[in-house]
Structures are given as structure tokens and as C-alpha cells.
C-alpha positions in Angstrom: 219.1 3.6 185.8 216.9 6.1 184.6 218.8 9.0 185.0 221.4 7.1 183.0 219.0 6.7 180.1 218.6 9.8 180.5 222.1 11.3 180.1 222.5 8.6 177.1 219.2 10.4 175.5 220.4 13.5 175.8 224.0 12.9 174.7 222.4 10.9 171.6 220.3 14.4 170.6 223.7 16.5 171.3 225.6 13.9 168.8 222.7 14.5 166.4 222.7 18.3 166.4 226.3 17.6 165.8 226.0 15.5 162.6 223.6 18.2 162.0 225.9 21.2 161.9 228.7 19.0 160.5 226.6 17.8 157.4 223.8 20.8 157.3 225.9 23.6 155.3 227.1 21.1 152.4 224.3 21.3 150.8 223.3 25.2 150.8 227.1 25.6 149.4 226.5 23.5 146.9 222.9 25.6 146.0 224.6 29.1 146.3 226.7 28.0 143.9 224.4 26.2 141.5 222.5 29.7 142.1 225.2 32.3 141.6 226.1 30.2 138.0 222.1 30.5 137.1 222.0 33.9 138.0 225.1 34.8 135.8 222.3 33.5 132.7 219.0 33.6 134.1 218.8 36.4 136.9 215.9 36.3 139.0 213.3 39.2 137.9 211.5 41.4 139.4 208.1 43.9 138.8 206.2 46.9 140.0 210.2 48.6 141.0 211.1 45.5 142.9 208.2 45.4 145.0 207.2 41.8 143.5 209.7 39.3 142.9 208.9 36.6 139.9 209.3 32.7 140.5 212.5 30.8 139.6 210.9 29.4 136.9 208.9 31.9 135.5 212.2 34.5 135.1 213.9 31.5 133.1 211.3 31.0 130.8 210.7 34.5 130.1 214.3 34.8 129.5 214.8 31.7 127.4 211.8 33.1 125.1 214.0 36.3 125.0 217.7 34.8 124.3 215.7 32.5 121.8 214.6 34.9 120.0 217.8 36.9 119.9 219.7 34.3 118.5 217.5 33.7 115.7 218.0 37.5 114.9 221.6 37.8 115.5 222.2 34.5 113.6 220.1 35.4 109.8 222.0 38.9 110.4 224.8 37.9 110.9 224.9 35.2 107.8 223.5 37.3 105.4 226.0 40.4 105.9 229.0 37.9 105.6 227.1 36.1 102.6 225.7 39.2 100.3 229.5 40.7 99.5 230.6 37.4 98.8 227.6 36.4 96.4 227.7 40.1 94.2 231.8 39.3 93.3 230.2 35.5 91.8 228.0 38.0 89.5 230.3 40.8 89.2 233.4 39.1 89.1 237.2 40.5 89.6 236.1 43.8 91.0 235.5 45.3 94.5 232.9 48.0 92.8 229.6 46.7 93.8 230.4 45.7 97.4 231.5 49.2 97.5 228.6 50.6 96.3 226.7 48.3 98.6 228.3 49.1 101.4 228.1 53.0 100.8 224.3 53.2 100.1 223.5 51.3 103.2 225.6 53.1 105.3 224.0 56.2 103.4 220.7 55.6 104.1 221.7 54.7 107.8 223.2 57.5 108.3 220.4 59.8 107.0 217.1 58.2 108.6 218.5 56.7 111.4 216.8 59.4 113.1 213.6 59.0 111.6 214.0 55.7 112.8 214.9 55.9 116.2 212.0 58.1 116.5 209.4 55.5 114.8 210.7 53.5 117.7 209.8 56.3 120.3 206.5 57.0 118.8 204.7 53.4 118.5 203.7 50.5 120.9 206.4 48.2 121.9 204.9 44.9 119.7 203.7 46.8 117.1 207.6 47.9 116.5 208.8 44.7 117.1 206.1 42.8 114.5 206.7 45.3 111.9 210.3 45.9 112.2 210.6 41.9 111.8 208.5 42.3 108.8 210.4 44.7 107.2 213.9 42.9 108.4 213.1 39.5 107.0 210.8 40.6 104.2 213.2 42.2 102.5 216.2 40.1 102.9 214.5 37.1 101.6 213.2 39.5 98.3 216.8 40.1 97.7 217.8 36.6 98.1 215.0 35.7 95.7 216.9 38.0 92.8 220.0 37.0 93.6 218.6 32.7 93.2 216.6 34.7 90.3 220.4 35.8 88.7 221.5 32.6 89.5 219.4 30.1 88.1 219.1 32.4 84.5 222.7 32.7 84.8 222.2 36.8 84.5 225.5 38.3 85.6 227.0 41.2 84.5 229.7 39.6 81.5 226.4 38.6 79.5 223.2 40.4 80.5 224.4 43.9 81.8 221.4 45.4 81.4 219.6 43.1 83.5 222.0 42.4 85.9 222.0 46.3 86.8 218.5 46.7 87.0 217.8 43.9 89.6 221.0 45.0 91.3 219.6 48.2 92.2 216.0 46.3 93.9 219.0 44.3 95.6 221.0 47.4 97.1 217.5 48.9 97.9 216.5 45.7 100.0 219.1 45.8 101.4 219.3 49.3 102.8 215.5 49.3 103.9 216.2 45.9 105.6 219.1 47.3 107.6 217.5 50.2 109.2 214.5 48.0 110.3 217.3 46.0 111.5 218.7 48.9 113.0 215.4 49.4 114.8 214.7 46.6 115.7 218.1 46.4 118.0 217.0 49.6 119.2 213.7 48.2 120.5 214.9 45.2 121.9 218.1 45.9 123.7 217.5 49.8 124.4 213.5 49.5 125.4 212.5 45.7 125.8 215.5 44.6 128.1 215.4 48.1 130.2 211.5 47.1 131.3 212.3 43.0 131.5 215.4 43.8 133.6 212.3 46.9 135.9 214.9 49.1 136.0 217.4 46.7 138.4 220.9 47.9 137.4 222.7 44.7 138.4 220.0 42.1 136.7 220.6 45.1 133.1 224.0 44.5 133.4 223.8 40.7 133.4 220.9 40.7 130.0 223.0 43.0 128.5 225.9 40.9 128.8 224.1 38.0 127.8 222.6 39.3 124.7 226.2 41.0 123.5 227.6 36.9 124.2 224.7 35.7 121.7 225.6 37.9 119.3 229.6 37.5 119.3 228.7 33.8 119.1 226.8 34.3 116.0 229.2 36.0 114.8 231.5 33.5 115.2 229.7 30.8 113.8 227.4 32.0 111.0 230.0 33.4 108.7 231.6 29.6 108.9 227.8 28.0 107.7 227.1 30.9 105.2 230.9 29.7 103.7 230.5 26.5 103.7 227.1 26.7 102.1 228.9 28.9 99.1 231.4 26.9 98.7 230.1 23.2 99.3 226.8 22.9 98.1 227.3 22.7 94.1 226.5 19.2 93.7 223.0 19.9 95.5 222.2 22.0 91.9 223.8 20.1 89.3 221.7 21.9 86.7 223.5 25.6 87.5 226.8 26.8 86.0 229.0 25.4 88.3 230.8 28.8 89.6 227.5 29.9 90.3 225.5 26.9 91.6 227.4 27.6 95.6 225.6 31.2 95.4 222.3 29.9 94.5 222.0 27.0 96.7 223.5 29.6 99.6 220.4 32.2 98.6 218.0 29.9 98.9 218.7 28.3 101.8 219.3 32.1 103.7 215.8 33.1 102.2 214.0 30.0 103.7 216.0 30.7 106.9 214.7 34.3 107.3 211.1 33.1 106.6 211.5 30.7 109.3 213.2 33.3 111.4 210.3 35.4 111.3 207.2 33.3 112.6 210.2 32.5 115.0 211.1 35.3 116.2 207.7 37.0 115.9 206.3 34.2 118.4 208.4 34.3 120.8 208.2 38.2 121.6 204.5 38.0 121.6 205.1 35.3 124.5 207.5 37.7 126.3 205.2 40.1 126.0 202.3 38.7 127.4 204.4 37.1 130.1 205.6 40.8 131.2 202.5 42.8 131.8 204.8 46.6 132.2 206.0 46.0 128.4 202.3 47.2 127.5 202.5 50.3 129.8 204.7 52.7 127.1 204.7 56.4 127.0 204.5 57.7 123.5 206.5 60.4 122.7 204.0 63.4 121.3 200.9 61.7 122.4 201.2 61.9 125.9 199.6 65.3 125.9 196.4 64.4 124.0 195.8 61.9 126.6 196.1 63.9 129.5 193.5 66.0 128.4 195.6 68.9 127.6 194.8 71.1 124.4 196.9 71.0 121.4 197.1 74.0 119.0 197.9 73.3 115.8 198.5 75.7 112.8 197.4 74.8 109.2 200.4 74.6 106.9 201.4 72.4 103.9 204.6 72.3 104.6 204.3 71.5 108.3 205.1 67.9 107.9 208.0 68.5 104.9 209.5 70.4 107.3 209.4 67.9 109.8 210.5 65.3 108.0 213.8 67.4 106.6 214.2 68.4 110.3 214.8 64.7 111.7 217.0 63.8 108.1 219.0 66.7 108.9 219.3 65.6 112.6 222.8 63.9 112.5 224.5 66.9 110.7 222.8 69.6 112.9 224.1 67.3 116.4 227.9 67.2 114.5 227.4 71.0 114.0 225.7 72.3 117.0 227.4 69.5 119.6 230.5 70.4 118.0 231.5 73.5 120.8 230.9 71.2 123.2 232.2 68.2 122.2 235.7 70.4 121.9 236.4 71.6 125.3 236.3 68.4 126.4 239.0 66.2 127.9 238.6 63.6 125.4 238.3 65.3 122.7 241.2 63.5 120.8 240.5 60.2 121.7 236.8 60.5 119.7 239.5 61.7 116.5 241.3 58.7 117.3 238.6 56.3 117.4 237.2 57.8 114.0 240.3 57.5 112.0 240.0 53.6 112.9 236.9 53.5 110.4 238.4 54.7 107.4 239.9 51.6 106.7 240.0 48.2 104.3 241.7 46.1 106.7 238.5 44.4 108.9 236.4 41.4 108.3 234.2 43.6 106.0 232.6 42.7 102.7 235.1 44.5 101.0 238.3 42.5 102.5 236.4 39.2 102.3 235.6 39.6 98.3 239.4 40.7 97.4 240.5 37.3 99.3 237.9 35.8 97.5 239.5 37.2 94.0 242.9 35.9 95.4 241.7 32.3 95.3 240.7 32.0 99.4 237.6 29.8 99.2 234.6 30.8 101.5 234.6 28.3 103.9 237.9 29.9 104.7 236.7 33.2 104.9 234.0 32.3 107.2 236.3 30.4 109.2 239.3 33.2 109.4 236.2 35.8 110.6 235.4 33.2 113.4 239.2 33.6 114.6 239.1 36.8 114.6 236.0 37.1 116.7 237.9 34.8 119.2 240.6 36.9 119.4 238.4 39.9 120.3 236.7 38.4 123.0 240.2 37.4 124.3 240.6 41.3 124.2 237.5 42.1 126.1 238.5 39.2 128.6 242.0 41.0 129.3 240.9 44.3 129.2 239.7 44.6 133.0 242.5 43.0 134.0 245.0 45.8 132.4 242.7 48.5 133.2 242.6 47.5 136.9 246.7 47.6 136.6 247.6 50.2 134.7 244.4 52.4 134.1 242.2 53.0 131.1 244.2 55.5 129.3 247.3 53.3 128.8 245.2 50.1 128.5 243.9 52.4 125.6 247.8 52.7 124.2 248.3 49.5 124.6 245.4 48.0 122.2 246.0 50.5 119.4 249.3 50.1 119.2 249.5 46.2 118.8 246.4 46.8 116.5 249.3 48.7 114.7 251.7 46.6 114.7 249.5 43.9 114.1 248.6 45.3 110.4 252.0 46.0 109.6 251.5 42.2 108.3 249.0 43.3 105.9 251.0 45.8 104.7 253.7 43.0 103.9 251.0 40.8 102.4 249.4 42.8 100.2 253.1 43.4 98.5 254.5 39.9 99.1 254.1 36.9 96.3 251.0 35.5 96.3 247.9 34.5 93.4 248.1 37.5 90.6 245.4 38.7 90.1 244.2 40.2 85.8 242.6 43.4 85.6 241.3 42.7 82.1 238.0 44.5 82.1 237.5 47.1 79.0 236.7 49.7 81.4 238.1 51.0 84.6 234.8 50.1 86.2 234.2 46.7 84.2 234.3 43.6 85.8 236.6 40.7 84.6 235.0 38.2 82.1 236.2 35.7 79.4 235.2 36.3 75.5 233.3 33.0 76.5 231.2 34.0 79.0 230.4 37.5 78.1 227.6 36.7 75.4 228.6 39.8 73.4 227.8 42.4 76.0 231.8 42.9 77.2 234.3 42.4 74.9 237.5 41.5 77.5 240.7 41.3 76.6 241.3 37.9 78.5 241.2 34.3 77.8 241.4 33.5 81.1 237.8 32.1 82.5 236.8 34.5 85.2 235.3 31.6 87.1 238.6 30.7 87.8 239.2 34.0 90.5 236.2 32.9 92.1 236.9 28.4 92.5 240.6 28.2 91.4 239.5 24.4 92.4 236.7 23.0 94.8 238.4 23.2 97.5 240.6 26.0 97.6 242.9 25.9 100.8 245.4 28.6 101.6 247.3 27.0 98.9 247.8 27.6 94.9 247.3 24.1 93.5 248.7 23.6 89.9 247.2 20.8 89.1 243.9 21.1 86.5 240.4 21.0 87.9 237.0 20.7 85.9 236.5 24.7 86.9 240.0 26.2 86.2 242.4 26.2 82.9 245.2 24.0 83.0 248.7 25.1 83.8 251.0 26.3 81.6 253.8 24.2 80.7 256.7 24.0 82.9 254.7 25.0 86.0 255.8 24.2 89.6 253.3 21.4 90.5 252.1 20.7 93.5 251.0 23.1 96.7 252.8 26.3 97.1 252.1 28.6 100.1 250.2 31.6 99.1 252.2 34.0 101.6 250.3 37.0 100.8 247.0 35.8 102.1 248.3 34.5 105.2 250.0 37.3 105.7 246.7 39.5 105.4 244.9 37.1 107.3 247.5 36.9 110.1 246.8 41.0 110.6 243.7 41.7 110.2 242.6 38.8 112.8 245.4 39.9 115.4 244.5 43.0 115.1 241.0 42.5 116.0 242.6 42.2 120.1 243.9 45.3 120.0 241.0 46.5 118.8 238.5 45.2 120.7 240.5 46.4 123.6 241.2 49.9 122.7 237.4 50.1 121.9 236.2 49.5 125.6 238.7 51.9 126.6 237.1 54.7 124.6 234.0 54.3 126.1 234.9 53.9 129.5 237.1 57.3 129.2 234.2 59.2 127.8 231.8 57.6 131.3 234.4 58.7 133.4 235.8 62.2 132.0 232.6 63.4 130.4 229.8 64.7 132.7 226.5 62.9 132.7 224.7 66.2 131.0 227.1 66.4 128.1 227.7 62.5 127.8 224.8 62.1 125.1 226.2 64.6 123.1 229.2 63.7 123.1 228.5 60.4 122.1 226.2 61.3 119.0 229.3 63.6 117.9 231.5 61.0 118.0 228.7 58.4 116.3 228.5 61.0 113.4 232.3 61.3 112.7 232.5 57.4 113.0 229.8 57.4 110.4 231.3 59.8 108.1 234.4 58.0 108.2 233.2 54.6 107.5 230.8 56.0 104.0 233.9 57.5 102.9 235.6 54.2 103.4 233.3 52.9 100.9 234.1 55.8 98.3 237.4 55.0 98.7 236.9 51.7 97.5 234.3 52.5 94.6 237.7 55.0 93.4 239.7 52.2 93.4 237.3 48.7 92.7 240.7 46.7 91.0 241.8 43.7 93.1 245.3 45.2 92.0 244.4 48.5 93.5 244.1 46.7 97.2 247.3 47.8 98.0 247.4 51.2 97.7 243.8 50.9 100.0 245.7 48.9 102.2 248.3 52.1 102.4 245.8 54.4 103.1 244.0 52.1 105.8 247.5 51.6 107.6 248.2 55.4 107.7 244.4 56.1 108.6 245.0 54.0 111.9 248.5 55.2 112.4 246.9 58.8 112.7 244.4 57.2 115.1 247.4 56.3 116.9 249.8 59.6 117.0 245.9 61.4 118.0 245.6 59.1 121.4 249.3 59.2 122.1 248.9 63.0 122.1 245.8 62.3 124.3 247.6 60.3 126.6 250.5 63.0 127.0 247.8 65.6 127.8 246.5 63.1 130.6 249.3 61.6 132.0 252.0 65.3 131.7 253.8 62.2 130.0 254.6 60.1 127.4 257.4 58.1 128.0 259.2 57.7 131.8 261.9 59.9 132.6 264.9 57.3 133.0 265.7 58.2 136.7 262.3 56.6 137.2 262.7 53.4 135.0 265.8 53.2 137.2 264.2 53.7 140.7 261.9 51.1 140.1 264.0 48.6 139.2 266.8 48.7 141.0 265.3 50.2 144.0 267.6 53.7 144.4 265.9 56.9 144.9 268.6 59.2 144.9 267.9 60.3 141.1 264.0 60.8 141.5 262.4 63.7 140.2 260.4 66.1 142.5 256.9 66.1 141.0 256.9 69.9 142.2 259.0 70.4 138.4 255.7 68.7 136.8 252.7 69.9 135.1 250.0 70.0 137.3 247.0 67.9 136.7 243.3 67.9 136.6 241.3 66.5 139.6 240.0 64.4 137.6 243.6 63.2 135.9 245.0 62.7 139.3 242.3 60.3 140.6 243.4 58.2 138.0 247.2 58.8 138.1 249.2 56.1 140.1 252.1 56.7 141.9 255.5 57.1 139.4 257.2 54.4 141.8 254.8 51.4 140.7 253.7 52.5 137.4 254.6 50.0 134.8 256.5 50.4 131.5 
């Protein structure tokens, strides 16, 4: 008997250890997956190289602290840039002038002490940069959002108090410039410095923060155009007491202005906390005082114009790395596809402050604006999504043809919209350059040559659709007599909008596929170089998109811009295909080939001995000719 008890015992434990194994790894599947979907947002971190790994916890607040604070800086950014083109047409009305000057003297200044600031960045503590930079930033966008409620409120636009209206106009376009470059270093701290020392130099936990930061800011872009339109073109009734085509503008101001002063004790807040919460972001080598500390002796030479000189030296910077990068940047590979990718930034035909305020002068309302700039961000990210798959089938190069050619095809639509029926739109300034006013409105500065209430370009009726309604509103004039009433589809603005967000796949797409051509063709010690080459001739090309604009400011004009944009990105195109003929010995398959692979006969294949030979580096990424896709 007890030997049986015995055996029952033990076959008891053995079912046990069964249940055991049976039921044990349910649970740690379930965990490793809850874990791999945290890691994808919060990654665990790491300090001292790895050596010390942080608490679950503790890596997810200092991350939460960081995204947090990202999003309120992506999110006022992001508002404002949609919201400032869109507010100058309400006081400069039927004209595309001042958003092209706008847009020129930012990229202007940009352009000129981006290196100054990039070096500010180098030369400074890491929260110092980030408290001042934030400063600046949000300082000065809420002291142009105080002179544009300032216009509002007084009612000083450009039809009745020129004078005025220029003057503050000029404090705005200054704001605005000085607020972009400490927004410009300000991304430069954060993403290219902060995230680097968060992420302690892990590759794998960099690529997930980067990733996660670029996410937070294509969702702000997606969504904060749609608020800042639908607080400029649904908030009149909040400020009954302002003209009513300009009440949306101040009410919009004002609540942007608050929002950036909010923003800033915000933002400012929660770096301090990731800083104090990541002991290596206070360990920072400064860039020309490194030597002072260690004890070495610095010579220096009395001279006035030692600092002038220095100061001319880092403004000159771009032009001298376009000059002197130039040799190099032309025996490369690639060199066509940087061409290419410049020629795409001469051009009207973007979600840019210039597009939005000529669909604004066509009657669009901003809400719709806002909402069409959403779409298009969608469709770029459905761009990015199917680009690894294309470039795992078929390579980058062709992945690279295939984006810029249906962002081609894709404005062909804008070419047809800017020429098919849609709202007219009067030119009826006295000048070339003057905006368009009624005798009304213009308080004897302007003498116009229309009747027509400029109002009604800006709120045809409150709630302007993609549709031309005939009936009368309290804002517009009535119709004539014998008008068409009802709704009649405005085909022209569909049209335009219909290319310019397709073509925001392709673009997105054939953007990715740049960069990834210049990693892999361009060696690691002339990448850098490369890259601020190409940065400069993107630069260039986007100012002198803004000049082209300031020549032609008349909503009428569009179309001839629109011209030029389409033929700027066709040369974009004919420069990669001529790219991808140098790569690939081809452009097109010879027709033996087409025929091989589909119907499976070999007897017409081509020797490849009757080729061009290829680089090394060509032929790692050349597939074979009998599964290479049309």
C-alpha cells in the first residue's frame, strides 16, 4: 500500500510539471509581445555606453517628458506656418505679394545664418540652448501675433492705412524670420544632440526616438493646419465687435499667441525634467573651449577686425561649402539625382503659404485648406509606408522613378485646374503690386477700379465649401440677375487640390530614395559634403521660388507659376531618368526580355557580354534581367 501511494504521488507531481509546461509559456508570449509593442514607443534606455540599464519605468517617463514636449513644439509650429500666409491675404487682400515676400526673407535669413546658428548650438550648454531658443521661438511668434490682433482689432489693412499697415508688416516678417532660426535651432538641439545622448549612443534604441519623434511631427502636421482653419474661419461670432472678414483672423491670432505662451512654460518644464533625469546631457564638450580647460595655452592676436571677420566667415559658410564641395560633389555617382531633387523646390504646387492663399482668393474657406493639407500628409505617409516594400522588390533607383513620375503625373491635374472653369478671380488694384480693395473700404488711400467688396475673395459666404453658392450672404454682393442659382462645382479647385495632394506620395517616396542612394553610393568621408551641397542648391531653389512669386503676386498670374512649377519638376524628372540610365546601362527593357519573362522562352535573350559594364557598386544592386519587373 505504500509503495502504491507512492507511485500515485509521484505520477500526481509528473501530471503537475505537465500542466506546468502546458500552461507556463502562455503567459511570457503574451509579455514579449506586450514588450516588443512598448519597445516600438518606449525602448528601454541605457547609461554609462550600456554598462547600466535604466528601470522600465524610469525610461517611459523620461520619454513621455520628451514626446510631450515635442508635441507641444511641433504642434504651435506647425499652426502658425499654416496660419500666418492665410492671415497676411485677410489684410492684404487679392494678391500673393506678401506671402511671397514672407516666405523669401525667412528663407533668406535661414539660409544666411543658419550657420551661425548651428554653431551657437555647438558652442553653449545643452539647457541653456534649449531655454533660450524656446525664448526666442515663442517670444517672437506671439509679438507678431500681437500686431497682427493689433491690425485686426483697428481694422489697419493695407486698402485704408498703407502706411501703417507696412510699417508693422515689416516687425511682422522680422519676427518671423528671427523666430524660425531659433526654431531651426532648436530642432537641431533636440533631435541632432538631446536624442543622440538619451538614446547613449544605442543605434537600435536612435532609430526607434527618431522614428517616434518624425511620427509626432507628421501628426501635427496633420492636425494643426485643420484647428488653425477652423479657428479662421469659425470663430467670427466669438468677436462680434470686428469687421466681419476680419474678426476669423483676430480671434485665430489670439488664441495662437496664448497657445505659444502656454507652450513655452510647457515645453521649458519638461526639458529641464529630462534633463535632470539624464545626468550625461550635462556632460557636453564645447566646441573652442575645450582647450582653455585642458590647461593648454591660447595665443591670441589683437585685431579689430578679428571677430568681423569671423562673423562674415560663418555667413559666407553655405556659399563657400556650394563652391568649394562643388569638385567633389561632381565626380560622384549621384550627382544628378541631387539636380533632380533641387528642381522639385522651385515650385508653386505644395501645401505652402503661397498655394493655400491663391485657394483662399478662389473662394476655398480655411477649414478646407487645413483639412486638404491633412490629406495630403496622409497620403505621404502612405508613401513612406510603401516605400520599403518597393525598394526591397525592385531597388532604390527605380523605386526613385517610380515616385517622381506619378508625382508628375499627379500634377498634370493642376495644370488642368488652374486653366479649367472655376471662381474668377479681379485683378483690380491700381498698381501691379496693389492689392484688391473696394472704393468702400479703401479710406482714400487706394483708389480701385472695383465695386466689388474685396471681402468677398476672402468669405464668398460663411461656409464656403468646394462649391460657388449664388445665393446672397450678409458678407458677399448679391448675384447679378439671371444667375444660375444654387451649388455649382468649382472644378478648378478640385482639380488643384486633387494634384497637389496625390502628388505628395510620389513625393514622399522619391524623397527617401534620394537619401538612401546618397548612404549607399557616397562614401562615408564625402557623405557630409555632399549632403550640405545638395542642402544649398535645395535652398537656392526654394528662395527663388519665392521671387518667382513676388514677379508674379496676381491670383491671375497662378497659372503661368503653375507652368513653370510643372516644367521645374518635369526637369527633375528627365535629370533622374538620365541618372537611372547611367546606373542601370538602361532605361527601358529590350523587348526579347519583356518577352522572356513572360512567356518563359529564352531563345531571343541578349548576352549581357554586348552590355555596358557596370560599377561594383551598380552591380550589387542590379537584379538579374529574368526577374526584374516592368
Amino acid at each position: 500500500m505504500a509503495e502504491q501511494e507512492e507511485l500515485l504521488q509521484v505520477d500526481d507531481h509528473e501530471n503537475d510539471e505537465v500542466d506546468e509546461t502546458e500552461e507556463g509559456p502562455a503567459e511570457p508570449v503574451k509579455k514579449r509581445c506586450l514588450g516588443g509593442m512598448l519597445d516600438l514607443i518606449f525602448p528601454i534606455l541605457t547609461t554609462e555606453s550600456g554598462q547600466i540599464k535604466l528601470t522600465r519605468r524610469r525610461s517611459c517617463l523620461i520619454l513621455l517628458l520628451l514626446y510631450t514636449s515635442h508635441i507641444f513644439s511641433a504642434w504651435g509650429d506647425r499652426m502658425w506656418n499654416f496660419a500666418n500666409s492665410l492671415v497676411v491675404i485677410l489684410l492684404y487682400p487679392g494678391s500673393l505679394l506678401m506671402p511671397g515676400i514672407y516666405g523669401f526673407v525667412i528663407k533668406l535669413f535661414e539660409t544666411i545664418f543658419g550657420t551661425i546658428v548651428g554653431d551657437y548650438v555647438d558652442t553653449n550648454p545643452r539647457l541653456r540652448v534649449i531655454w533660450v531658443t524656446l525664448l526666442v521661438q515663442n517670444g517672437f511668434v506671439f509679438f507678431s501675433t500681437v500686431l497682427f490682433s493689433v491690425m485686426f482689432y483697428f481694422q489697419w489693412d493695407v486698402c485704408g492705412h498703407a502706411i501703417i499697415f507696412g510699417s508693422l508688416m515689416i516687425l511682422v516678417i522680422l519676427s518671423g524670420s528671427i523666430s524660425n532660426l531659433a526654431t531651426v535651432a532648436n530642432t537641431i538641439a533636440v533631435e541632432k544632440d538631446w536624442v543622440v545622448v538619451i538614446a547613449d549612443d544605442n543605434s537600435k534604441t536612435l532609430a526607434v526616438l527618431n522614428a517616434n519623434m518624425r511620427r509626432i511631427d507628421l501628426l501635427c502636421k496633420l492636425l494643426a493646419p485643420i484647428v488653425a482653419g477652423v479657428l479662421l474661419t469659425h470663430t467670427h461670432s466669438i468677436v462680434p465687435y470686428i469687421r466681419y472678414d476680419l474678426a476669423g483672423g483676430y480671434a485665430a491670432t489670439v488664441i495662437i499667441g496664448h497657445w505659444n505662451v502656454v507652450s513655452f512654460f510647457g515645453e521649458l518644464l519638461l526639458m529641464i525634467a529630462v534633463y535632470k533625469m539624464v545626468p550625461a546631457l550635462a556632460d557636453k564638450k564645447l566646441r573652442g573651449k575645450n582647450n582653455e580647460k585642458d590647461g593648454e595655452e591660447v595665443v591670441r592676436f589683437p585685431s579689430r577686425t578679428g571677430k568681423g571677420f569671423k562673423v562674415l566667415k560663418k555667413l559666407a559658410s553655405p556659399y563657400r561649402t556650394l563652391i568649394t564641395g562643388w569638385h567633389i560633389y561632381w565626380k560622384q555617382e549621384t550627382n544628378l539625382i541631387g539636380f533632380s531633387l533641387a528642381s522639385l523646390y522651385l515650385t508653386v504646387l505644395g501645401f505652402s503659404g503661397v498655394t493655400a492663399t491663391y485657394l483662399l482668393t478662389q473662394g476655398l474657406s480655411s477649414d478646407y485648406i487645413g483639412l486638404a493639407q491633412g490629406l495630403g500628409g496622409i497620403v505621404g505617409i502612405l508613401g513612406t509606408l510603401l516605400y520599403p516594400y518597393l525598394q526591397r522588390k525592385v531597388g532604390s533607383v527605380r523605386t526613385g522613378l517610380f515616385g517622381i513620375s506619378s508625382q508628375l503625373v499627379m500634377l498634370l491635374f493642376c495644370v488642368a485646374g488652374v486653366f479649367s472653369p472655376g471662381k474668377p478671380t479681379s485683378d483690380t488694384g491700381i498698381g501691379y503690386y496693389s492689392p484688391n480693395c473696394s472704393s468702400e473700404d479703401s479710406g482714400g488711400t487706394l483708389s480701385p477700379t472695383s465695386t466689388i467688396p474685396y471681402s468677398s475673395l476672402i468669405y464668398p459666404s460663411p461656409s464656403l465649401s468646394l462649391y460657388s453658392e449664388a445665393s446672397p450672404s450678409p458678407s458677399i454682393t448679391p448675384p447679378a440677375e439671371g444667375s444660375n442659382g444654387g451649388f455649382d462645382v468649382n472644378l478648378s479647385i478640385i482639380l488643384i487640390l486633387v494634384g497637389v495632394t496625390g502628388a505628395r506620395f510620389g513625393l514622399w517616396m522619391f524623397d527617401l530614395s534620394i537619401w538612401q542612394l546618397i548612404q549607399e553610393k557616397v562614401v562615408v568621408e564625402e557623405r557630409g559634403v555632399v549632403s550640405g551641397v545638395m542642402n544649398a542648391m535645395n535652398s537656392n531653389m526654394d528662395m527663388l521660388h519665392y521671387v518667382m512669386v513676388i514677379a508674379a503676386p496676381r491670383p491671375s498670374e497662378f497659372p503661368y507659376l503653375t507652368i513653370i512649377s510643372f516644367c521645374s519638376v518635369f526637369m527633375g524628372w528627365v535629370f533622374y531618368c538620365c541618372y537611372v540610365r547611367r546606373a542601370r546601362g538602361h532605361f527601358f527593357h529590350h523587348p526579347a526580355k519583356v518577352f522572356n519573362k513572360y512567356c518563359g522562352c529564352r531563345c531571343g535573350q541578349v548576352g549581357r557580354a554586348t552590355e555596358n559594364p557596370l560599377s561594383i557598386a551598380n552591380q550589387l544592386q542590379f537584379q538579374d534581367d529574368d526577374d526584374d519587373d516592368l
